[in-house]
C-alpha positions as CSV (number, residue, x, y, z in Angstrom):
1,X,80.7,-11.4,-47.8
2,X,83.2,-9.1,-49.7
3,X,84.8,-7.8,-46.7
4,X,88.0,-9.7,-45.1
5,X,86.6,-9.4,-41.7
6,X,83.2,-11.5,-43.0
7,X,82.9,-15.1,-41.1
8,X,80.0,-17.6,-42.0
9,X,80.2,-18.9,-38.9
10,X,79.0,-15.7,-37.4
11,X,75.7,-16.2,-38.7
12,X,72.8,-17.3,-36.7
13,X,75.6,-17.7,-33.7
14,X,76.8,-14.3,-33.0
15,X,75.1,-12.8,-35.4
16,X,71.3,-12.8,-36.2
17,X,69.3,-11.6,-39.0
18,X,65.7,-10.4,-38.7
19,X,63.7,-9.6,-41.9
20,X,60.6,-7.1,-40.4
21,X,60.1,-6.0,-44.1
22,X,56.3,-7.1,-44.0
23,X,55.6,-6.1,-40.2
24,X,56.6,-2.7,-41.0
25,X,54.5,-2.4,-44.2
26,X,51.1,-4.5,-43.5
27,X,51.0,-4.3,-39.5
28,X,52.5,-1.3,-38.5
29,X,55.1,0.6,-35.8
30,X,53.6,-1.4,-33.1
31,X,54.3,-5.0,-35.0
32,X,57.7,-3.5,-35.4
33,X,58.7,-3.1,-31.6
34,X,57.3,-5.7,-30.6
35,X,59.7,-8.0,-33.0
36,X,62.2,-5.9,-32.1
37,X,61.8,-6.3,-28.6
38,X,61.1,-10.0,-28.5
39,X,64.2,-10.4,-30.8
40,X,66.8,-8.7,-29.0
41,X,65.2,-10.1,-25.2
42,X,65.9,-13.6,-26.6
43,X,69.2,-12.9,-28.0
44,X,70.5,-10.5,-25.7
45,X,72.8,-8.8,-28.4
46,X,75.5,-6.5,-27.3
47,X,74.7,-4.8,-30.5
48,X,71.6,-3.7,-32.6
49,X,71.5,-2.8,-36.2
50,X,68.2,-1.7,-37.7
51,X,68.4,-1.2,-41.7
52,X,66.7,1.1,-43.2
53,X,65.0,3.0,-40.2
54,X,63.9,5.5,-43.1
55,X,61.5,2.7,-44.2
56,X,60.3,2.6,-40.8
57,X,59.7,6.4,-41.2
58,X,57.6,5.8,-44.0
59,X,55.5,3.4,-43.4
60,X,55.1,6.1,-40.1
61,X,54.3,8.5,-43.0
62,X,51.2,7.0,-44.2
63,X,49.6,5.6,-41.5
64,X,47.0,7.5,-39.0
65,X,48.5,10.4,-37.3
66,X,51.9,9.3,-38.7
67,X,54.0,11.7,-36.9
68,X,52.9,11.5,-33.7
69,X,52.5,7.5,-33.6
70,X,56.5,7.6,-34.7
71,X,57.7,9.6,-31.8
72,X,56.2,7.4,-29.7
73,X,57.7,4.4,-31.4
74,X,60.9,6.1,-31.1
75,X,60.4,6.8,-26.9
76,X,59.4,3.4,-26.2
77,X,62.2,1.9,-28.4
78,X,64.7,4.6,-26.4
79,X,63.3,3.2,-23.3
80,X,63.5,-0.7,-24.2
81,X,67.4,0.2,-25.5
82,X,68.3,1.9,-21.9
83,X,67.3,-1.1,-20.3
84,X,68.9,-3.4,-22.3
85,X,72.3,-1.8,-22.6
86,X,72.5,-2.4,-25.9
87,X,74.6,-0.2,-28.4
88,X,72.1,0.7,-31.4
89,X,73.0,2.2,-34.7
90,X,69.4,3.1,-36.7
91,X,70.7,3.1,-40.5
92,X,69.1,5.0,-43.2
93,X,69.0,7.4,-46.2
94,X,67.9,11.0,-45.5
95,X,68.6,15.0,-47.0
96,X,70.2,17.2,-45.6
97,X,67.2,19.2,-45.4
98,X,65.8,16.5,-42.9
99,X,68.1,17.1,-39.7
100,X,66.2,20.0,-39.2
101,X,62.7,18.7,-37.6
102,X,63.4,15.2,-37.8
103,X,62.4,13.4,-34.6
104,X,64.9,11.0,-34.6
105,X,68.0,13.0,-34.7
106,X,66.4,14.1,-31.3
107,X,66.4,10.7,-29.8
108,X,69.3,9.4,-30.9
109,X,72.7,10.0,-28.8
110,X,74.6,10.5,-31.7
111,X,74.2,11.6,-35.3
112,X,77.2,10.6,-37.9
113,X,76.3,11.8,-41.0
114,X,78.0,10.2,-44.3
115,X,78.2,12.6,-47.2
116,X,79.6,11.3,-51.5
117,X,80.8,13.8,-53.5
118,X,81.7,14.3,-56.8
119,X,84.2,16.2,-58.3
120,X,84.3,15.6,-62.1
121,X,85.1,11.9,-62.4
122,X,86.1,11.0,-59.3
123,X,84.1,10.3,-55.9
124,X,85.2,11.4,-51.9
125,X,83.1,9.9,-49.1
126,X,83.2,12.2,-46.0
127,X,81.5,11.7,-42.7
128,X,80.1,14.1,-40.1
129,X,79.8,13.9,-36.2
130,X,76.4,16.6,-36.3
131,X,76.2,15.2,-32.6
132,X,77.4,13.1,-29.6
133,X,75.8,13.7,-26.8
134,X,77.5,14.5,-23.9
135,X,81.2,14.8,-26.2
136,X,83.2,17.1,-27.6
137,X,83.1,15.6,-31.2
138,X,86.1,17.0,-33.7
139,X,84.0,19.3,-36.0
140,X,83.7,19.5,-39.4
141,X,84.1,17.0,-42.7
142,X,86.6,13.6,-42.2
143,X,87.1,12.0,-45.1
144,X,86.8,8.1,-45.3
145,X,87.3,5.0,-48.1
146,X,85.5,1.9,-48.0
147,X,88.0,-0.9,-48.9
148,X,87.8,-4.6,-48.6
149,X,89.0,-4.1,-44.7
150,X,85.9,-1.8,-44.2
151,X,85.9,1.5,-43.4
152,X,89.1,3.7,-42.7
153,X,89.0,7.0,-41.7
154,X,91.3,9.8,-41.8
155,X,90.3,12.3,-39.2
156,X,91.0,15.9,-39.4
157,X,93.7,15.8,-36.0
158,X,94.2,19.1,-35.6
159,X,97.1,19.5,-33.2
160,X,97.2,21.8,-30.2
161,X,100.4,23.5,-29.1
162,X,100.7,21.3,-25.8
163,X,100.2,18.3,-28.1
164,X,103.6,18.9,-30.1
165,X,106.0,16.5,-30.6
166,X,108.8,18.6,-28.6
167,X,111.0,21.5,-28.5
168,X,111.7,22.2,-32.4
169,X,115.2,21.8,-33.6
170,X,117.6,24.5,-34.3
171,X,119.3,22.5,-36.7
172,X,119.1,23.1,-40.9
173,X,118.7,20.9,-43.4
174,X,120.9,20.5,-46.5
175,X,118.9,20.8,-49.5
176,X,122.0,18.8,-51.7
177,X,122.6,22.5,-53.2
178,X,125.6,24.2,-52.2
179,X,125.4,27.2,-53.2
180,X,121.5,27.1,-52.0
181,X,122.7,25.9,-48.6
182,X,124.8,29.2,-48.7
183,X,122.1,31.7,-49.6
184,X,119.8,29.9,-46.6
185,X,122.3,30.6,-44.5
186,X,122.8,26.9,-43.8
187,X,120.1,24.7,-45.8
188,X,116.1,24.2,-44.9
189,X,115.2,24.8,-41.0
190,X,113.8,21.3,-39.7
191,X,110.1,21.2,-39.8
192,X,109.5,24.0,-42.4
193,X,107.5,23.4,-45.3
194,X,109.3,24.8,-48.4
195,X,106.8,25.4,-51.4
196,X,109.2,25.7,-54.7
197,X,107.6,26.8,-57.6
198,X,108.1,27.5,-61.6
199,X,107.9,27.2,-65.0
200,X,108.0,23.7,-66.7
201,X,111.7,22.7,-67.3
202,X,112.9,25.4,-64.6
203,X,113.8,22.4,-62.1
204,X,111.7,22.3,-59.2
205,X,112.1,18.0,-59.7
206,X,115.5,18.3,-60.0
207,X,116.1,20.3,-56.8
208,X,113.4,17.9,-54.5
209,X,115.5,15.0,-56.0
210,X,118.6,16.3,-54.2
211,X,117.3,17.3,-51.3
212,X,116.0,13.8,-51.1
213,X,119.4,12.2,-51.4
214,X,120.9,14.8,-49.3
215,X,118.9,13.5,-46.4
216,X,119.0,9.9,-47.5
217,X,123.3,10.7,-47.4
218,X,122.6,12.0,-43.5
219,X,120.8,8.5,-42.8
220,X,117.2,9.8,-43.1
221,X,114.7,7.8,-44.9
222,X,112.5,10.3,-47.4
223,X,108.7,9.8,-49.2
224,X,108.0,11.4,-52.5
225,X,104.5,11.4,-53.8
226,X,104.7,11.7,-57.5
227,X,101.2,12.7,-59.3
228,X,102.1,12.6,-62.7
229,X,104.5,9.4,-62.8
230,X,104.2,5.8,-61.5
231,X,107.1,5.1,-59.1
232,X,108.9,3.0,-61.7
233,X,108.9,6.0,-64.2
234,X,110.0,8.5,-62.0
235,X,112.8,6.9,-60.6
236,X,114.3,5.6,-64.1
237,X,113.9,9.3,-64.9
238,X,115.8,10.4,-61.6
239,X,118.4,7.7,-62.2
240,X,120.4,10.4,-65.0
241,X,120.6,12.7,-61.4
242,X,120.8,10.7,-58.5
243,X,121.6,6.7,-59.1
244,X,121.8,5.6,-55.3
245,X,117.8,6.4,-55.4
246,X,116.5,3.3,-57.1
247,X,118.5,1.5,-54.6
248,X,117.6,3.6,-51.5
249,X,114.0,2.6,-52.2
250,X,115.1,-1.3,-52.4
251,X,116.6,-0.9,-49.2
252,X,113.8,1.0,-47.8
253,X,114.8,4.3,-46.9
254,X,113.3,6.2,-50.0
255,X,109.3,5.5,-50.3
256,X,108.1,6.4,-53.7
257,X,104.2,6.9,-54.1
258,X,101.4,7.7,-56.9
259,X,98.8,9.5,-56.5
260,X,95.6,10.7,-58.6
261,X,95.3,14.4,-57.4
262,X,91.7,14.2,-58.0
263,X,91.6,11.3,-55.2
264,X,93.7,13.1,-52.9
265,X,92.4,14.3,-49.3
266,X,94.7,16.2,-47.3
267,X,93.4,14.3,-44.4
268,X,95.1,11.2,-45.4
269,X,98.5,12.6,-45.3
């Protein structure tokens, strides 16, 4: 109910809820599929959420020949899905020790795997595709926040030369330096990344802020992600360089953001 997309109405109309808490501890796997299956053939659901499958797996654990009597809860249920057309996501908590020999990560289709790390006082959430069957998922960690929205994820694109945006421009950029401009032999090349670096006080803030309002002069709108400074700060600060900044943001050609570094995943760039 703390998400934006939640609706009431949903609820026992488009959405159904089905506690199988006490099937899965007192009667066993077999109670289990059958709710499940008398459930989902009366409903019909286009969709199929079952949360925690891990308890599932250990009531599995305890019970007579555990193993065995799970993997053939999981066939049956992979049989009952196929024939229902039914997307299924089977939620629960496991180590990362656990994709090794686990018997459901062979069933399933797909494995997404949600990691949250923490570096000193701040947490990242990342996510994993381990596997889609029958895809080519984009490998390695893709960071993700979980706002009121949901989720939102920022995957790692990583761009292939036949995907660029074009032929790359001979032109150069001013960096509001002219004697810079001069030693460039023209300014910047478009597209380059410059790194500029330094002492404190040797003015590496100064020289972004005029590159800034040089492009802002040519008609280009700029962002400048501060880390240190909140956006009012920096430009009342900038204001003894470059006045027309404060009102280039009110116009909405200059974007001026804050950042905590230790929140920072290159990823959402």
């Amino acid at each position: 109910q703390q998400f934006s997309f939640f609706d009431a109405a949903k609820i026992s109309s488009s959405v159904h809820y089905v506690n199988l808490s006490n099937a899965t501890l007192a009667e066993g796997l077999g109670a289990v599929l059958e709710a499940i299956v008398r459930e989902v053939e009366q409903v019909n659901p286009r969709v199929v959420v079952v949360d925690s499958f891990r308890t599932i797996m250990r009531a599995a654990g305890v019970a007579p020949a555990g193993s065995m009597e799970l993997q053939g809860f999981l066939e049956r249920l992979a049989i009952h899905l196929t024939s229902w057309q039914a997307t299924t996501f089977l939620v629960g908590e496991y180590a990362e020790s656990d994709g090794t020999d686990n018997i459901v990560f062979t069933v399933a289709d797909g494995v997404l795997w949600l990691y949250q790390s923490i570096d000193r006082n701040s947490g990242v959430r990342k996510m994993q595709a381990m596997k889609v069957r029958g895809q080519a998922p984009l490998p390695g960690l893709h960071t993700m926040r979980i706002t009121r929205a949901g989720l939102h994820m920022f995957p790692r694109i990583i761009r292939r030369s036949s995907e660029s945006a074009g032929k790359r421009p001979e032109k150069r950029l001013s960096t509001g330096v002219v004697g810079l401009d001069a030693m460039l032999g023209g300014g910047i090349p478009a597209w380059d990344s410059m790194l500029v670096t330094g002492p404190a006080g040797s003015g590496k803030s100064a020289l972004a802020t005029q590159f800034i309002a040089a492009g802002m002069d040519a008609g280009e709108p700029g962002v400048i992600a501060v880390f240190e400074e909140h956006p009012e700060e920096f430009l009342a600060h900038a204001e003894t360089m470059c006045p027309v900044l404060e009102a280039m943001s009110e116009n909405g050609l200059l974007e001026v953001i804050y950042l905590r570094p230790l929140d920072l995943s290159v990823d959402e760039a």
